[in-house]
PQR file of N, CA, C, O and H, with PARSE charges and radii, in Angstrom:
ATOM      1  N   UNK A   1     -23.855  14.400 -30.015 -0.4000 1.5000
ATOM      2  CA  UNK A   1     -22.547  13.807 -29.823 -0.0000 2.0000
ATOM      3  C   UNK A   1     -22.732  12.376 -29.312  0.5500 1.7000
ATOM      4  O   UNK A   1     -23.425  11.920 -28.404 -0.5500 1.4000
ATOM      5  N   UNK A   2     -21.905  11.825 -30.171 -0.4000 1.5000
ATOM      6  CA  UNK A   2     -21.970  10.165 -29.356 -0.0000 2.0000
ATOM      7  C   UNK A   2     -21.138   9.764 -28.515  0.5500 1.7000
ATOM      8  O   UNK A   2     -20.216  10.580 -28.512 -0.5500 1.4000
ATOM      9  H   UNK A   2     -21.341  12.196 -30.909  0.4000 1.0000
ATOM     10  N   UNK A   3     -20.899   8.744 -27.609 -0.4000 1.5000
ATOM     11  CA  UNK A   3     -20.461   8.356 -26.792 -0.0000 2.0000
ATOM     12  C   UNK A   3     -20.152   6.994 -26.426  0.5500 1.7000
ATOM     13  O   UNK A   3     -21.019   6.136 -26.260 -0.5500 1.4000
ATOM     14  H   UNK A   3     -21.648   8.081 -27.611  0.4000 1.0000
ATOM     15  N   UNK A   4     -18.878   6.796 -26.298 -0.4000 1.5000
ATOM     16  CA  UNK A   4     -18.342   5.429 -26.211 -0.0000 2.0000
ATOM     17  C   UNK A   4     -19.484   4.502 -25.101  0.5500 1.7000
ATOM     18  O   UNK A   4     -20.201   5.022 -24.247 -0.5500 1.4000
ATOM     19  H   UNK A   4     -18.174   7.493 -26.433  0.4000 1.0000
ATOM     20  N   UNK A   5     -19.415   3.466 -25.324 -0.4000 1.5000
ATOM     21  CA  UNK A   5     -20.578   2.693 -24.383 -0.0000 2.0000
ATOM     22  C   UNK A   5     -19.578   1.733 -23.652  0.5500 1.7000
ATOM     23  O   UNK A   5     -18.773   1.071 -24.307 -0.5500 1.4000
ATOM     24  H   UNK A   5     -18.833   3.043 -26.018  0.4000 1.0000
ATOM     25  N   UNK A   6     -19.653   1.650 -21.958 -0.4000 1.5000
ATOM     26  CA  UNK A   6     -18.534   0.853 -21.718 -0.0000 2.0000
ATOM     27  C   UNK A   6     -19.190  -0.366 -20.869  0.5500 1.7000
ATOM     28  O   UNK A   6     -20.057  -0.205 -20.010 -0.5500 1.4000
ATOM     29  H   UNK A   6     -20.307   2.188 -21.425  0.4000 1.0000
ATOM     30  N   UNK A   7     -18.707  -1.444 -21.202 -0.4000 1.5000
ATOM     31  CA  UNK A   7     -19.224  -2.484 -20.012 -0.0000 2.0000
ATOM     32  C   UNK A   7     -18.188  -2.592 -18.905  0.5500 1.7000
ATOM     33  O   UNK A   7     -17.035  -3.001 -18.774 -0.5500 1.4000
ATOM     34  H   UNK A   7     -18.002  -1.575 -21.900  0.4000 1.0000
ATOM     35  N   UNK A   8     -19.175  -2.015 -18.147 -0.4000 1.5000
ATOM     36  CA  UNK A   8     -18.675  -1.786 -16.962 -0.0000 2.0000
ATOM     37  C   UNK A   8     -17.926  -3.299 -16.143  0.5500 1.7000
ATOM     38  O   UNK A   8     -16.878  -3.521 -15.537 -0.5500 1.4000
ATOM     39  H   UNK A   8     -20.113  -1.683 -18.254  0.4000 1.0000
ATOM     40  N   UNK A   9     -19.136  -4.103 -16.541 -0.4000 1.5000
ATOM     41  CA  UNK A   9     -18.610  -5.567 -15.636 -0.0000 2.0000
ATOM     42  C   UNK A   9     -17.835  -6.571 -16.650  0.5500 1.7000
ATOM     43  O   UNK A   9     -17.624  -7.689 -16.178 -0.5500 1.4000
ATOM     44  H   UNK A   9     -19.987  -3.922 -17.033  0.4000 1.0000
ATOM     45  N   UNK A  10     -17.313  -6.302 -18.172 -0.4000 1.5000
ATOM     46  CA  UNK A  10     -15.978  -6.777 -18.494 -0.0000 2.0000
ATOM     47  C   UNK A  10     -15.223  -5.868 -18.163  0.5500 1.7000
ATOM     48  O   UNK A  10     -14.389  -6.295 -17.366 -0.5500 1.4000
ATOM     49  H   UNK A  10     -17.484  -5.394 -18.554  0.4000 1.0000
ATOM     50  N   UNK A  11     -15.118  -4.943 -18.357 -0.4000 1.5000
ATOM     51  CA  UNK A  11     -13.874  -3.890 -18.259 -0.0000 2.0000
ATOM     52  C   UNK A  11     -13.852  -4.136 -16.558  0.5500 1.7000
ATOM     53  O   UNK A  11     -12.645  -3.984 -16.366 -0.5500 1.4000
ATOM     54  H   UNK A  11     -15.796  -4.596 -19.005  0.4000 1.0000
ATOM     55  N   UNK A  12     -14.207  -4.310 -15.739 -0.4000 1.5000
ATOM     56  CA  UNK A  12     -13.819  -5.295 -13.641 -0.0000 2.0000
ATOM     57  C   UNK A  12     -12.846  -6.333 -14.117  0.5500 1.7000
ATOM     58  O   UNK A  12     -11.617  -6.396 -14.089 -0.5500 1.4000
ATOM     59  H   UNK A  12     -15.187  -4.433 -15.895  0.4000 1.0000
ATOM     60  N   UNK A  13     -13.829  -7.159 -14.583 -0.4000 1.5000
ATOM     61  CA  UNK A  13     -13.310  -8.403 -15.407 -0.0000 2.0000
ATOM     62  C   UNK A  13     -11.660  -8.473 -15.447  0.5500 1.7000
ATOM     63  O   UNK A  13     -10.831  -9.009 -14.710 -0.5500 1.4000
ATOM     64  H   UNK A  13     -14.827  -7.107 -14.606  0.4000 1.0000
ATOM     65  N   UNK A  14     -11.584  -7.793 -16.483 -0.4000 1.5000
ATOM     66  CA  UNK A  14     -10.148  -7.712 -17.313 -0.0000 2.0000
ATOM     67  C   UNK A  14      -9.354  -6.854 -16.376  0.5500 1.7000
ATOM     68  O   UNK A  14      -8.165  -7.121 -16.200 -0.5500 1.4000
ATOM     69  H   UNK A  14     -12.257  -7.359 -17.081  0.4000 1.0000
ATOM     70  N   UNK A  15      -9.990  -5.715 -15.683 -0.4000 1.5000
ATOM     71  CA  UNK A  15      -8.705  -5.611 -14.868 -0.0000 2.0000
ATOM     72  C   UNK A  15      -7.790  -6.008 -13.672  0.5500 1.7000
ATOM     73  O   UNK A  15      -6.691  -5.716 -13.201 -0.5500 1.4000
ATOM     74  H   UNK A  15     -10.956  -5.499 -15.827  0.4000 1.0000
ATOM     75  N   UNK A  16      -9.682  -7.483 -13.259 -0.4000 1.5000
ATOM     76  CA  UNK A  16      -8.750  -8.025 -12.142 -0.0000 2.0000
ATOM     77  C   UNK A  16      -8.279  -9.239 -12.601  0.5500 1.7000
ATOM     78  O   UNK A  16      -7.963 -10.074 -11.754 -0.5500 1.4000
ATOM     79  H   UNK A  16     -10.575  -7.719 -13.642  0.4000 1.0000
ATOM     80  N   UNK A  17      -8.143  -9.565 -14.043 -0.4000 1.5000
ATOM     81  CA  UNK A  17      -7.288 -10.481 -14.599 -0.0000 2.0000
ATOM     82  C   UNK A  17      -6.236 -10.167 -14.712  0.5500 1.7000
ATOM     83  O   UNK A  17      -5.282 -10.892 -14.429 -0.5500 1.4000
ATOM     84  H   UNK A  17      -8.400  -8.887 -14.732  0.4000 1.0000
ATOM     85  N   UNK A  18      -6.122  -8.621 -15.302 -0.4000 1.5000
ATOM     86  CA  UNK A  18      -4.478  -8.128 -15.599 -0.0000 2.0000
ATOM     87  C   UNK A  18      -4.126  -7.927 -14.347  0.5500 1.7000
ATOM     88  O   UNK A  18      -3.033  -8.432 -14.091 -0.5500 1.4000
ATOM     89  H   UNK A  18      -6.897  -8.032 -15.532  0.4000 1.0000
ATOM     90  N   UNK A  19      -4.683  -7.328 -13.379 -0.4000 1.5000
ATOM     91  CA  UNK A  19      -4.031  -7.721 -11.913 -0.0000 2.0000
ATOM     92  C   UNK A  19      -3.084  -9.277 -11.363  0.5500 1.7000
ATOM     93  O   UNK A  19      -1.920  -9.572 -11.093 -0.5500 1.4000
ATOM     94  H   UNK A  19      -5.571  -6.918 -13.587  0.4000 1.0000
ATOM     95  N   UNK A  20      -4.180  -9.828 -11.410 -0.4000 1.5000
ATOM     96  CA  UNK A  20      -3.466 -11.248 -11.159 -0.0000 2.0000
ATOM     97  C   UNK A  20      -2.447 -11.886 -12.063  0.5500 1.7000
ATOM     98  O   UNK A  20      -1.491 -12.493 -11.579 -0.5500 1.4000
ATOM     99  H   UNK A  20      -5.126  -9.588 -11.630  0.4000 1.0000
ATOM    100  N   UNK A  21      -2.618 -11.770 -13.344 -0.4000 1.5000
ATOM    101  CA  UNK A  21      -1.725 -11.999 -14.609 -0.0000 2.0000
ATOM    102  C   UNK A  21      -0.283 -11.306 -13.947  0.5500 1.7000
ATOM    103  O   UNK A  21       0.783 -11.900 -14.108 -0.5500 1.4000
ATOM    104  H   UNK A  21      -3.394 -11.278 -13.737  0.4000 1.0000
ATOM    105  N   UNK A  22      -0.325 -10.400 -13.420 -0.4000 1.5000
ATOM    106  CA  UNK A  22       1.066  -9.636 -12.949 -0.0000 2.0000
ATOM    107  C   UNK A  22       1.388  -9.740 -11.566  0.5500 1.7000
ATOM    108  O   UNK A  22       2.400  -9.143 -11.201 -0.5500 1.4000
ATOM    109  H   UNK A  22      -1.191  -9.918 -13.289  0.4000 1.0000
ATOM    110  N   UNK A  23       0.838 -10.274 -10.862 -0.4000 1.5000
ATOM    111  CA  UNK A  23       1.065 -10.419  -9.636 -0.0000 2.0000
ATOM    112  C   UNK A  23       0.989  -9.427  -8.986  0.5500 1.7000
ATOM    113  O   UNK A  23       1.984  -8.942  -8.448 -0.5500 1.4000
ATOM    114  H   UNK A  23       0.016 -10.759 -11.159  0.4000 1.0000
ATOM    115  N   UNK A  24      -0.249  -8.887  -8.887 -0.4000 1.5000
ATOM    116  CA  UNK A  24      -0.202  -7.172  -8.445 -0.0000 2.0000
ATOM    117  C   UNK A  24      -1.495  -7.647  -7.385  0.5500 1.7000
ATOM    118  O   UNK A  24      -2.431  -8.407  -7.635 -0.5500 1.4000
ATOM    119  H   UNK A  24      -1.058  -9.280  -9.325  0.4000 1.0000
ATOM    120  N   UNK A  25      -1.205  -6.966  -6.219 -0.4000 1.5000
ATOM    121  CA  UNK A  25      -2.188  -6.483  -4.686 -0.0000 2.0000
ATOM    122  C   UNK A  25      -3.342  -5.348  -5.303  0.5500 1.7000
ATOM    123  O   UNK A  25      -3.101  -4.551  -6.210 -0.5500 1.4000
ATOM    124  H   UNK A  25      -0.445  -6.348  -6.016  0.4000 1.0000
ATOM    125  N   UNK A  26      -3.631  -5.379  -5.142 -0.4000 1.5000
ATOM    126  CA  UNK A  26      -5.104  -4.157  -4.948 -0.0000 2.0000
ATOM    127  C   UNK A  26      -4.339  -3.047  -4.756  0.5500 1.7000
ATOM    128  O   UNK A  26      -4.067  -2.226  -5.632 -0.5500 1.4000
ATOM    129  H   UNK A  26      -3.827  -6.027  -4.406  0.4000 1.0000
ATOM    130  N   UNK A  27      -3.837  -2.998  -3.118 -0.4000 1.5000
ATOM    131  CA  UNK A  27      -2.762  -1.988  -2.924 -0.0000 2.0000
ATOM    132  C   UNK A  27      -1.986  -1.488  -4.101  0.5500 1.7000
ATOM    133  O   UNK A  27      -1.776  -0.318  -4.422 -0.5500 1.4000
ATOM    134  H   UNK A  27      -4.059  -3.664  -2.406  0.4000 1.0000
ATOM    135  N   UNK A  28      -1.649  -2.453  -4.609 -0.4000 1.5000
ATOM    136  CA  UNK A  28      -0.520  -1.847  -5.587 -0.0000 2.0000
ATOM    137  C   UNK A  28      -0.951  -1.149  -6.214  0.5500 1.7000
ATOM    138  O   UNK A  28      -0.591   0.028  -6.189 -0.5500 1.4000
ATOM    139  H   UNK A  28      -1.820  -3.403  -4.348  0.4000 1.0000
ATOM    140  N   UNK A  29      -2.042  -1.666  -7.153 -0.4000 1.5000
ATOM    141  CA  UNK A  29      -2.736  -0.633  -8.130 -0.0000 2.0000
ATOM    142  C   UNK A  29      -3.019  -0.013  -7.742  0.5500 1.7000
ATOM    143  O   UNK A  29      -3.021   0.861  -8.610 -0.5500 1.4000
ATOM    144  H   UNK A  29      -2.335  -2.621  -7.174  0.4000 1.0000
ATOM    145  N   UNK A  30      -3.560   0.615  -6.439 -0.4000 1.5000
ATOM    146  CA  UNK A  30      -4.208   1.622  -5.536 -0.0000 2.0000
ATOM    147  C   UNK A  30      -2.946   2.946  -5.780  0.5500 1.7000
ATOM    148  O   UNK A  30      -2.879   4.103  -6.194 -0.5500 1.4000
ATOM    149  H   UNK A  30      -3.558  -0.095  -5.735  0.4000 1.0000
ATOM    150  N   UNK A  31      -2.211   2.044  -5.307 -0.4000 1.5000
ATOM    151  CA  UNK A  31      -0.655   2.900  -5.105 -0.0000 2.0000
ATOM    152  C   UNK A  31      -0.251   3.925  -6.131  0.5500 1.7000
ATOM    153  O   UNK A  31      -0.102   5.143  -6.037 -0.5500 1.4000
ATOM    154  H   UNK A  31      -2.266   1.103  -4.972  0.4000 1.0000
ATOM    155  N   UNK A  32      -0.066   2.794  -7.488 -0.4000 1.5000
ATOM    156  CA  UNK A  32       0.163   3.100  -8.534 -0.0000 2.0000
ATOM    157  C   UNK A  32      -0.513   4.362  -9.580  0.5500 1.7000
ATOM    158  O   UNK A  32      -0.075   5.052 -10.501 -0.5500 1.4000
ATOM    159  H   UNK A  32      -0.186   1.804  -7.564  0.4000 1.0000
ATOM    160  N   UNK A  33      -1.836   4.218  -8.855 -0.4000 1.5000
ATOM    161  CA  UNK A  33      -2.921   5.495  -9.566 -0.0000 2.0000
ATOM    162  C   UNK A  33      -2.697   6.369  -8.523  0.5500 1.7000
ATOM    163  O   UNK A  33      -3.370   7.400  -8.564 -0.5500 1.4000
ATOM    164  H   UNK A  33      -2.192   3.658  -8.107  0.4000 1.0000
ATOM    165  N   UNK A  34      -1.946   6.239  -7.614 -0.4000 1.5000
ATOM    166  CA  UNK A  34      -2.435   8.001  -6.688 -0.0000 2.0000
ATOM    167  C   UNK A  34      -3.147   7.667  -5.794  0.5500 1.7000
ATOM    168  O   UNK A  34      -2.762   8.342  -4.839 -0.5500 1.4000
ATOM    169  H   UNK A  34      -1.400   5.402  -7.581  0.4000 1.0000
ATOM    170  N   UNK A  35      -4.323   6.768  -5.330 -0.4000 1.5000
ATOM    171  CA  UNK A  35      -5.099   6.797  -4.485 -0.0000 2.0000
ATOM    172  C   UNK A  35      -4.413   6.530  -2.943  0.5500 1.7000
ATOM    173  O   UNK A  35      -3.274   6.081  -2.821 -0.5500 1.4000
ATOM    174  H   UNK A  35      -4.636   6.219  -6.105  0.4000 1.0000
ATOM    175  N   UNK A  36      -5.106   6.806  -2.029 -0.4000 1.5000
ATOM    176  CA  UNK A  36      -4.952   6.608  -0.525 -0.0000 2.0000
ATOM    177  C   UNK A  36      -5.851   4.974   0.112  0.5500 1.7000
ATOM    178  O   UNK A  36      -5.720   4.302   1.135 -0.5500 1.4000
ATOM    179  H   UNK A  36      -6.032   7.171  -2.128  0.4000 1.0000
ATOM    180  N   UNK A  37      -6.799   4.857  -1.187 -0.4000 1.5000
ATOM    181  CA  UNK A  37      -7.484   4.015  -0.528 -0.0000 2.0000
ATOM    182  C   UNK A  37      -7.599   2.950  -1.852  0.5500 1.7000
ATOM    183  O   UNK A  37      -7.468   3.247  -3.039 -0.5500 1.4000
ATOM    184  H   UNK A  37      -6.905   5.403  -2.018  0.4000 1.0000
ATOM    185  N   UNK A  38      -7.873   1.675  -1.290 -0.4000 1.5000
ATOM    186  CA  UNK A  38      -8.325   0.806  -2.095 -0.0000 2.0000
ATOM    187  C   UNK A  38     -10.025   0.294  -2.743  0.5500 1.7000
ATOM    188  O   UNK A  38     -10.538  -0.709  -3.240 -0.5500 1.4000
ATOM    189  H   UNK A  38      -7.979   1.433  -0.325  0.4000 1.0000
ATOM    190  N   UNK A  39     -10.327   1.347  -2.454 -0.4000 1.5000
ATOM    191  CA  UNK A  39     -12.321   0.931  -2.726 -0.0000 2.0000
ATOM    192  C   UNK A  39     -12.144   1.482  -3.784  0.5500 1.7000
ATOM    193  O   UNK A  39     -13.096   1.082  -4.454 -0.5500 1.4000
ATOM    194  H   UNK A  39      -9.911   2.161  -2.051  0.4000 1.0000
ATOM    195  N   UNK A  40     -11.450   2.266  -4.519 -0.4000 1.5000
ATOM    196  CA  UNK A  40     -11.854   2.621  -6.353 -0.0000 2.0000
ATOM    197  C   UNK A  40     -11.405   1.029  -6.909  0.5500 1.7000
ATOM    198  O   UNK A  40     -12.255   0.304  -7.425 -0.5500 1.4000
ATOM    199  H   UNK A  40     -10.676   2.590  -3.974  0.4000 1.0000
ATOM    200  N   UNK A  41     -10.729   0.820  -6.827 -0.4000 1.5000
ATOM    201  CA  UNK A  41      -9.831  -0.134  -7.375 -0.0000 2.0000
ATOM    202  C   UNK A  41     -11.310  -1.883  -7.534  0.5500 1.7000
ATOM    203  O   UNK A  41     -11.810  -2.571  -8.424 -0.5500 1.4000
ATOM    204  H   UNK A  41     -10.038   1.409  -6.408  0.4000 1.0000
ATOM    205  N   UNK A  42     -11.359  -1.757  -5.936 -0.4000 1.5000
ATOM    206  CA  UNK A  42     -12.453  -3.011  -5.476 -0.0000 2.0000
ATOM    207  C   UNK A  42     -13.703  -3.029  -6.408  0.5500 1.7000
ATOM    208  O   UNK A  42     -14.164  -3.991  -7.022 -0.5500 1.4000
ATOM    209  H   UNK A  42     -10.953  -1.199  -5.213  0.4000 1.0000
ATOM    210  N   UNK A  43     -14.263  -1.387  -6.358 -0.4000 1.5000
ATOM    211  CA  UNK A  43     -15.533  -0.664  -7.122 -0.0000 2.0000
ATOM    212  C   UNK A  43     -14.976  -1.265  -9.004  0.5500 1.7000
ATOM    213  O   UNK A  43     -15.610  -2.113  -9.633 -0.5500 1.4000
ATOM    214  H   UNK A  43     -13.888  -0.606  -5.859  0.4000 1.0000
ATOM    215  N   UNK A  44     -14.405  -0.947  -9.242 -0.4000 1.5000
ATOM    216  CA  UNK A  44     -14.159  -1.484 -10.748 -0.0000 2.0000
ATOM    217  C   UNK A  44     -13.807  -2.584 -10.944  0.5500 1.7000
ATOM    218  O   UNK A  44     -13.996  -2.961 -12.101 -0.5500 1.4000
ATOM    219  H   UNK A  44     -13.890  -0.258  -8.731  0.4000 1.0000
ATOM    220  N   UNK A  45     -13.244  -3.465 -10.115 -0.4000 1.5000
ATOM    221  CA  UNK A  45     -13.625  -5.009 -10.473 -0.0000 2.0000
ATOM    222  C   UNK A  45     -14.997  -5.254  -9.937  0.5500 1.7000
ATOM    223  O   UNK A  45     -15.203  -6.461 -10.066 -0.5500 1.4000
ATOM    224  H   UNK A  45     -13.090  -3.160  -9.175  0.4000 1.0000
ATOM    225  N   UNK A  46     -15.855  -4.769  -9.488 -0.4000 1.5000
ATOM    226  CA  UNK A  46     -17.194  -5.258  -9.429 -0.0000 2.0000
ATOM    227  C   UNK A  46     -18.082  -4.607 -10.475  0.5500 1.7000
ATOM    228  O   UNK A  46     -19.286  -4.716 -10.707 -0.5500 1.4000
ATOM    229  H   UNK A  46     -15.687  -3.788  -9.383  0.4000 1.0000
ATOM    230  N   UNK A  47     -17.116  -3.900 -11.029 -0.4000 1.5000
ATOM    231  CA  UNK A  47     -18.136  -3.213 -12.531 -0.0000 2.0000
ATOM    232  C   UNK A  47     -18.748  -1.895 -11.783  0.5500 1.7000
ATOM    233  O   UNK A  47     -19.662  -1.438 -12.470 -0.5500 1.4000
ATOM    234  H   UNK A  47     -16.138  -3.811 -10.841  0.4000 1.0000
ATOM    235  N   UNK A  48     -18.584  -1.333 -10.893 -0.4000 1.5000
ATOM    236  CA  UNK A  48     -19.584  -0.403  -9.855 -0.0000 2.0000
ATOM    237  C   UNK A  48     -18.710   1.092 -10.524  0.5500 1.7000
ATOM    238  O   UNK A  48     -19.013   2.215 -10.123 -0.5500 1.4000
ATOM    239  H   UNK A  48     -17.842  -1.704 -10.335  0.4000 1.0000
TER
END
């Protein structure tokens, strides 16, 4: 079975562009997915 290959450090990239593009906090997106905390959010704009 194959498997999508993802770059991890564009796909950070682009989402802390579409962040800022919208005027969105960390928090927010934090918010917005369910989480309690903001380190998933931090972890994927660093590609981690």
């Amino acid at each position: 079975m194959n498997y999508p290959v993802l770059d991890l450090k564009a796909t950070g990239e682009r989402i802390n562009q579409l962040r800022k593009d919208n005027n969105l906090r960390v928090i927010d997106v934090a918010e917005y997915m369910g989480f309690e905390s903001t380190q998933a959010v931090y972890k994927w704009q660093r590609g981690v």
